[in-house]
C-alpha positions in Angstrom: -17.4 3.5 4.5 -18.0 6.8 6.0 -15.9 8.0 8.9 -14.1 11.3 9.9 -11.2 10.8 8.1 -9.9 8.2 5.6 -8.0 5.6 7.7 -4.5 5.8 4.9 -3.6 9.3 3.1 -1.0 9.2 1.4 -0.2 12.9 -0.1 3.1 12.8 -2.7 4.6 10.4 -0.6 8.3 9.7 -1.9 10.8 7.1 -1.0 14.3 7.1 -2.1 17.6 4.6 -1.7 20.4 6.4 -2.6 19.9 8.2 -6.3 17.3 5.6 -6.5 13.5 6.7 -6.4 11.7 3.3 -5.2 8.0 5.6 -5.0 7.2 8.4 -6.6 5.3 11.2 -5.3 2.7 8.7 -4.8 -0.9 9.8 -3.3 -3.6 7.8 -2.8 -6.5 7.3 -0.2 -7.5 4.4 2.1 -11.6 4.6 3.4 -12.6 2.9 6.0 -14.2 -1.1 5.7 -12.2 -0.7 2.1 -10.4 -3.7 1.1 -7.9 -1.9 -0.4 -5.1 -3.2 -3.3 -1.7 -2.3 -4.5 -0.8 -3.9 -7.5 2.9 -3.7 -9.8 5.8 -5.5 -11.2 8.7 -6.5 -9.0 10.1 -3.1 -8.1 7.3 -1.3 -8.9 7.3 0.0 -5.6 4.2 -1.1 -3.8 6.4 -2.9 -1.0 8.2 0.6 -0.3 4.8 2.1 0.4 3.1 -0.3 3.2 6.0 -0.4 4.7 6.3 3.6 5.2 2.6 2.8 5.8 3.0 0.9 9.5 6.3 2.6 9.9 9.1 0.6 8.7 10.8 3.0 6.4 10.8 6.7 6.7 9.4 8.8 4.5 11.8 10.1 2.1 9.6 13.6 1.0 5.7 13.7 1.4 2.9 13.0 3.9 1.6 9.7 5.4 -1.1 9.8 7.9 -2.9 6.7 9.0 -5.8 7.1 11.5 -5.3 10.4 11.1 -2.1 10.9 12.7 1.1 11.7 11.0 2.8 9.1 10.8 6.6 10.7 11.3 5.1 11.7 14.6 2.4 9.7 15.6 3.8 6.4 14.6 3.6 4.4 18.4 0.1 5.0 18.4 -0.3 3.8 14.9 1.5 0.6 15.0 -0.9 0.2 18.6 -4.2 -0.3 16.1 -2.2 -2.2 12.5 -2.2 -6.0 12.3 0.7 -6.7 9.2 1.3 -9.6 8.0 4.6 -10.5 6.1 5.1 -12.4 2.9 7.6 -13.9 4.8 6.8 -16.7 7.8 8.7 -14.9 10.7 6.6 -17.3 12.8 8.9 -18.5 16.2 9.7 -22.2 15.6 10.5 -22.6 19.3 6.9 -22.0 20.2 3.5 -23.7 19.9 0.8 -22.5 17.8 -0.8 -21.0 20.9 2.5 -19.6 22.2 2.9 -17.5 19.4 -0.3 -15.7 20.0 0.1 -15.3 23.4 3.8 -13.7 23.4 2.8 -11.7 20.6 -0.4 -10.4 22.7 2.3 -9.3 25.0 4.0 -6.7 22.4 0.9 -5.1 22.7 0.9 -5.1 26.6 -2.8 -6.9 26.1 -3.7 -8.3 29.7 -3.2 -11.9 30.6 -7.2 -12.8 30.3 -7.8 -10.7 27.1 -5.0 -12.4 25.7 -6.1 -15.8 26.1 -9.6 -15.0 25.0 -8.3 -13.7 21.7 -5.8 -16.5 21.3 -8.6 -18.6 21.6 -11.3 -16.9 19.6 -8.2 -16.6 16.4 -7.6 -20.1 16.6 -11.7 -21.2 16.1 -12.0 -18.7 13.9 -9.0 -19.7 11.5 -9.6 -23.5 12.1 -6.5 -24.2 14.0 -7.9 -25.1 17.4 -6.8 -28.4 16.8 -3.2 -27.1 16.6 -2.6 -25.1 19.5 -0.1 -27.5 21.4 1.5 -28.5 18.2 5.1 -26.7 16.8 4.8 -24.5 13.9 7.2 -26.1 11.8 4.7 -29.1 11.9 1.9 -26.9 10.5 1.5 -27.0 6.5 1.7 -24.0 4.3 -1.8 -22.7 4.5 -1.4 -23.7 8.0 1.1 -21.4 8.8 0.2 -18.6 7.3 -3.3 -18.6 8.7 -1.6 -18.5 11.9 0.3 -15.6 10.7 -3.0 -13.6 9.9 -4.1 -14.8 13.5 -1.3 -13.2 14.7 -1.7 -10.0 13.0 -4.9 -9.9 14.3 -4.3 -10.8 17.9 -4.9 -6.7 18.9 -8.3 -6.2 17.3 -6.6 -3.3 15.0 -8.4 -1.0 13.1 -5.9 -1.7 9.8 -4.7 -5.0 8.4 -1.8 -5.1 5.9 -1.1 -8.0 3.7 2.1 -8.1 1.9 1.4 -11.1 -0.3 -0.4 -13.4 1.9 -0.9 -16.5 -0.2 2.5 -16.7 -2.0 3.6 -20.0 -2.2 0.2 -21.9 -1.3 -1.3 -24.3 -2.7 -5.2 -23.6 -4.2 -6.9 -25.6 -1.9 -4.9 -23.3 0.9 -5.2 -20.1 -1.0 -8.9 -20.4 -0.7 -9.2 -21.0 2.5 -7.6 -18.2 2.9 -9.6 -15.9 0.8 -12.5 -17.0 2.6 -11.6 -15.9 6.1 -10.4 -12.5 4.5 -14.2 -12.3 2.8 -15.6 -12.8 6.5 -13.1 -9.7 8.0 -14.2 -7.5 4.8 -17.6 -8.2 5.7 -17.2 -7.6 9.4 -15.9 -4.2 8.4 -12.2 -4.9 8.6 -9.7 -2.1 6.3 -7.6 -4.3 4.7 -4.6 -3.3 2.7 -3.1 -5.8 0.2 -0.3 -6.6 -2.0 -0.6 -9.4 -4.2 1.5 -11.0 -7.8 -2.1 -12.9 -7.6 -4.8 -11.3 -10.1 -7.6 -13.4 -9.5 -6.7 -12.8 -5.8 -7.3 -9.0 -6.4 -10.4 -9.2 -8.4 -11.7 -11.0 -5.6 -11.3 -9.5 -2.6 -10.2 -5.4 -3.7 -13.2 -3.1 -3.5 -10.5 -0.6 -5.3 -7.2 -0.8 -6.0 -4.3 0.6 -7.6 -2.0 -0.6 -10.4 2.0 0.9 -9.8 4.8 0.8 -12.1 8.5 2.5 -11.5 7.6 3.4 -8.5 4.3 5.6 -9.6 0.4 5.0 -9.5 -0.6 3.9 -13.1 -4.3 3.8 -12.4 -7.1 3.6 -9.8 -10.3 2.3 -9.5 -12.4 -1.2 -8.8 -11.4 -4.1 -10.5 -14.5 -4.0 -12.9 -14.1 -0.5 -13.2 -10.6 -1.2 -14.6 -11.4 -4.3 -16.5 -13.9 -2.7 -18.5 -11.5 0.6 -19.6 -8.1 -1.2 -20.7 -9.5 -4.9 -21.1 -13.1 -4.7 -22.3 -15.7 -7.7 -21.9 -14.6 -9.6 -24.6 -11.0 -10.5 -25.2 -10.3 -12.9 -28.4 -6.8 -14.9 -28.5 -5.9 -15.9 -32.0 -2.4 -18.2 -32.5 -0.4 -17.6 -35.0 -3.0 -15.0 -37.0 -2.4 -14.4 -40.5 -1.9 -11.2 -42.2 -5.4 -10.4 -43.6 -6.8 -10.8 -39.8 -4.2 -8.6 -38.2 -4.8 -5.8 -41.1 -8.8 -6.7 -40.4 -8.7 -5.2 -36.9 -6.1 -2.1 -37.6 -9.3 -1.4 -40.3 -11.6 -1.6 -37.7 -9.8 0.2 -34.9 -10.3 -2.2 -32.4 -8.0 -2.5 -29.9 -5.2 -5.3 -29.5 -2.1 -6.5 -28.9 0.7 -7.9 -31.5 2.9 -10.8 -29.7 5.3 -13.0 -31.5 3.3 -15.9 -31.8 -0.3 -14.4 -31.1 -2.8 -11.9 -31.3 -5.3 -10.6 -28.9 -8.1 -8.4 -29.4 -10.2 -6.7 -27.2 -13.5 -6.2 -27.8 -17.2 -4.8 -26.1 -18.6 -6.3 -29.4 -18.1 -10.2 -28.5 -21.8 -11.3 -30.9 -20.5 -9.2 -34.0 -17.0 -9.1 -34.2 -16.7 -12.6 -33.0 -19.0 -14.1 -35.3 -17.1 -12.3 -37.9 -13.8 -13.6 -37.0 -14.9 -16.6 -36.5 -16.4 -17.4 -39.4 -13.9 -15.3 -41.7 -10.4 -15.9 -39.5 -10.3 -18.4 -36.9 -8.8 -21.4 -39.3 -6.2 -22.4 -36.5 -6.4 -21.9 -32.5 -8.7 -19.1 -31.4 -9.9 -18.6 -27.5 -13.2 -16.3 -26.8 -13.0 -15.7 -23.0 -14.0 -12.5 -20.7 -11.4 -9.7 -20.1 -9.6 -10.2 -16.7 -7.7 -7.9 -14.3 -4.8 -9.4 -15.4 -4.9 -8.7 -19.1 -5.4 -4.9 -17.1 -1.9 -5.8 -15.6 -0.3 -6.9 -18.9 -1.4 -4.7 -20.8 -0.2 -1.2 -18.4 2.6 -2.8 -17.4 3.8 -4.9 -20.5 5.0 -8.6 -20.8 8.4 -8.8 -20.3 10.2 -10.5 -17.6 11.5 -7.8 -14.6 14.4 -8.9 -12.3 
């Protein structure tokens, strides 16, 4: 991951609507062949910052540079080497599979021949050879949104951004898609994702972020972060009775009181669970490994965001 210069800087970037602050002095750092995530709540901001990142929305205060280049000034020759892809199919109905490659190779002024060699290559590559006469609207889900990462790709860039690329697919789909984004990560790709999907994150993110209210809550690899604010062990006790919940307050270990349930989190999964096992766990307990998403859950809380 070594290179001249980080491929995304972002120094106390701020974006505002109005009296409303949708990011937050944010600053963070994008290396190159990093598969990079940005995590958070509806609202939390992380939409607001990719899309200053490839040039969408102006900066409201702060520094942006991608490639180097300043991205108030330097922004044609940014969006020349970024492959985005929407959460959002903005795929042509009116055209073939193979259409929408082509015309989209032709935003980028690529030349005839290159063009239909890398329409060609993205559809083998994505498995939807087989498609390329067909109309989009006849393609599934996981169809079409391969085809959207084809397109995204179509002018080799140096920076991908996914804004939620497997929302709405099925599993079968989702991991088909994970599994081209594995082969780009390992052919040296920087990727840049956004994703509601934890598992999604702790699977492909080398590093990531975590945002909330429009500000970074914390940075580092998924198993970095899992084992801070998670731990390896995580017990799930229903409806615990008094003597358990005064039992871990005694012990100091860490945990979470919800209405119906208790979780613990643990490093000590042999000795504490044996003990409340054998001394607690007279209704429903769960003994399962600490996840990114009980990361999620438990920086960002549990209620439900509009």
């Amino acid at each position: 991951m070594s290179g001249e210069y980080p491929i995304v800087e972002a120094e106390e970037v701020t974006k505002k609507f109005g009296l409303f602050t949708a990011v937050d002095r944010v600053s963070l750092t994008v290396r190159k062949g990093e598969f990079f995530g940005l995590l958070g709540p509806n609202g939390a901001g992380k939409t607001s910052v990719i899309r200053m990142m490839y040039g969408f929305s102006p900066l409201s205060a702060g520094v942006m540079k991608v490639f180097g280049l300043d991205i108030a000034t330097g922004w044609r020759e940014i969006r020349q080497q970024i492959g985005v892809c929407q959460q959002d199919n903005t795929l042509d109905p009116d055209l073939s599979v193979e259409k929408n490659l082509l015309v989209f190779a032709g935003y980028y002024r690529l030349a005839k021949s290159l063009a239909v060699e890398r329409t060609a290559e993205l559809l083998n590559f994505f498995a939807l050879s087989h498609k390329r006469q067909a109309q989009v609207y006849h393609l599934s889900g996981g169809m079409a949104r391969r085809l959207m990462l084809a397109r995204a790709l179509i002018n080799d860039p140096r920076l991908v951004i996914l804004d939620e690329p497997t929302t709405g697919l099925d599993p079968q789909s989702r991991h088909q898609v994970w599994d081209k984004l594995r082969e780009l990560r390992a052919r040296g790709l920087t990727m840049v994702l956004t994703t509601h999907y934890m598992e999604e994150a702790a699977i492909l993110c080398d590093r990531l972020i975590i945002m909330d209210r429009g500000m970074i809550l914390v940075e580092g690899s998924p198993e970095e972060l899992i084992g801070i604010y998670a731990g390896k062990s995580i017990i799930e006790v229903e409806t615990p009775g008094p003597e358990l919940v005064a039992f871990v307050k005694q012990q100091q270990v860490r945990h979470e009181e919800l209405p119906t349930r208790l979780i613990i989190y643990t490093d000590e999964e042999d000795q504490l669970g044996r003990v409340i096992r054998e001394r607690f766990c007279f209704e429903k307990c769960i003994f399962r490994h600490g996840t990114l998403e009980d990361v999620f859950l438990r920086l960002t809380g549990r209620e439900l965001r509009e």
